[in-house]
VEXMARTI-418111 format. One record per residue (C-alpha): residue number from 1; residue in three letters; x, y, z. Coordinates in steps of 0.1 Angstrom, whole numbers, always signed. Layout:
<pts>
<pt NUM, 'ALA', <X, Y, Z>>
...
</pts>
This chain:
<pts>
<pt 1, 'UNK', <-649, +59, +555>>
<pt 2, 'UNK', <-669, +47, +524>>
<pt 3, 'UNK', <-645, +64, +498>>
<pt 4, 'UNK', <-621, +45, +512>>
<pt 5, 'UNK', <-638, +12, +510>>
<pt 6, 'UNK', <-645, +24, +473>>
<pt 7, 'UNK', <-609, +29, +468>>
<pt 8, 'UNK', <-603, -5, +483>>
<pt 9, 'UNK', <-626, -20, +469>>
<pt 10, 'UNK', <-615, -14, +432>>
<pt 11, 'UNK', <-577, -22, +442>>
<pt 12, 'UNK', <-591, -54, +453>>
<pt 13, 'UNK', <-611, -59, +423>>
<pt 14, 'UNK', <-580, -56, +401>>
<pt 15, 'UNK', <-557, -77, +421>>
<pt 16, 'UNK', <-579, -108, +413>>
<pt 17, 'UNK', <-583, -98, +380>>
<pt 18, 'UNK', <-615, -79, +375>>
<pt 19, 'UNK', <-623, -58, +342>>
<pt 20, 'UNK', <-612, -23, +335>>
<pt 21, 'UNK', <-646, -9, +335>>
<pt 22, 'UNK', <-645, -15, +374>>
<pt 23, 'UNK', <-629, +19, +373>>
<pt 24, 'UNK', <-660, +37, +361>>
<pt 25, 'UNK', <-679, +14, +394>>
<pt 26, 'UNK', <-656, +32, +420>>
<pt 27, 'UNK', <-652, +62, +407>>
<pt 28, 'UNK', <-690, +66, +404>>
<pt 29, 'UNK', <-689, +57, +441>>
<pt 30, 'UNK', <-668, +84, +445>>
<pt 31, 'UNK', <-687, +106, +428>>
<pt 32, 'UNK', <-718, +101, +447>>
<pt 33, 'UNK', <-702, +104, +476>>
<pt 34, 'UNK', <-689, +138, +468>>
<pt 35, 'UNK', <-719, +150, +451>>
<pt 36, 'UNK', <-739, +143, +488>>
<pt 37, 'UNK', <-716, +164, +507>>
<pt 38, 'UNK', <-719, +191, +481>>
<pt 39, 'UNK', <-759, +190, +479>>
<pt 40, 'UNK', <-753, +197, +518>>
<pt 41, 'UNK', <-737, +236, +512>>
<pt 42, 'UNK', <-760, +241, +477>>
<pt 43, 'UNK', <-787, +266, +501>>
<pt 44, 'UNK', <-758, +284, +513>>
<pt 45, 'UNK', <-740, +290, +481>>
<pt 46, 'UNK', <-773, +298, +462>>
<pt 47, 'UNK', <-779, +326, +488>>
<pt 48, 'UNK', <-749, +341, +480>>
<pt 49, 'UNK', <-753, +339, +445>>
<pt 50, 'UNK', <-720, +314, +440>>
<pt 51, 'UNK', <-741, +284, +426>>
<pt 52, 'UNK', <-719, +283, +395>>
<pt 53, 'UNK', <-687, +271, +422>>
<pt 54, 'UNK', <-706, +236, +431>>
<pt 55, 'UNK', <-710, +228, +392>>
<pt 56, 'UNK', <-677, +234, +390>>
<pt 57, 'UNK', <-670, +217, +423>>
<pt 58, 'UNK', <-692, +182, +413>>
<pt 59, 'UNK', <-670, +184, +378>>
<pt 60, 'UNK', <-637, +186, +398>>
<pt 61, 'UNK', <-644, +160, +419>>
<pt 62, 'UNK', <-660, +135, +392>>
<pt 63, 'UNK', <-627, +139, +377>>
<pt 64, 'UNK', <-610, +135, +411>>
<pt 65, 'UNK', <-629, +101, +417>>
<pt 66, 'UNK', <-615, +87, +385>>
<pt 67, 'UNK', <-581, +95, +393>>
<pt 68, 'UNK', <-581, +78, +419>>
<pt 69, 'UNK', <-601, +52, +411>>
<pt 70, 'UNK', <-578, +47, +381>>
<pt 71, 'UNK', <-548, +48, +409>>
<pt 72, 'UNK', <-563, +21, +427>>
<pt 73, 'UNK', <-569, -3, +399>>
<pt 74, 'UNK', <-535, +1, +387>>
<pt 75, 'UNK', <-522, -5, +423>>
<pt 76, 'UNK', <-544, -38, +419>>
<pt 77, 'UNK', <-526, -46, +385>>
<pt 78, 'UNK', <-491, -41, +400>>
<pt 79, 'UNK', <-498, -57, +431>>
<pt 80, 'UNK', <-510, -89, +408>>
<pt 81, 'UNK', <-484, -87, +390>>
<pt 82, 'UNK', <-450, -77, +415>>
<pt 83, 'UNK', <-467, -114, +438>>
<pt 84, 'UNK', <-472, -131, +404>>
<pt 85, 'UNK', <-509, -141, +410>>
<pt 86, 'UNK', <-522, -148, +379>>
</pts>
């Protein structure tokens, strides 16, 4: 429920005109959220010797989190834009 409130969030922030560096705000959001369900498996992985998938995993989905929250920004801009709400 909170990624999608950070996804909302930054769409919102676009349509009234925010800065592009909002992008980096939601998508750390994103990130953080990701990176806490992650740190919930790390003991499991680690006894199993598969550490080396959650780096991978937290990379993946840092780069996930700003694709989307790029997405949602320019969702914003062509929202703003397509009601001509300047």
């Amino acid at each position: 429920m909170i990624a999608y409130l950070a996804i909302l969030t930054t769409a919102l922030a676009a349509f009234f005109g925010a800065p592009v560096w909002t992008v980096l705000i939601g998508a750390g959001v994103l990130v953080a959220i990701s990176v806490s369900e992650q740190r919930k498996l790390a003991e499991r992985f680690v006894n199993i010797g598969a550490s080396h998938i959650l780096v991978m995993a937290a990379w993946q989905s840092a780069g996930h989190a700003l694709m989307a929250s790029g997405a949602a920004f320019a969702v914003g801009i062509i929202s703003r834009l397509a009601l001509q709400i300047s």
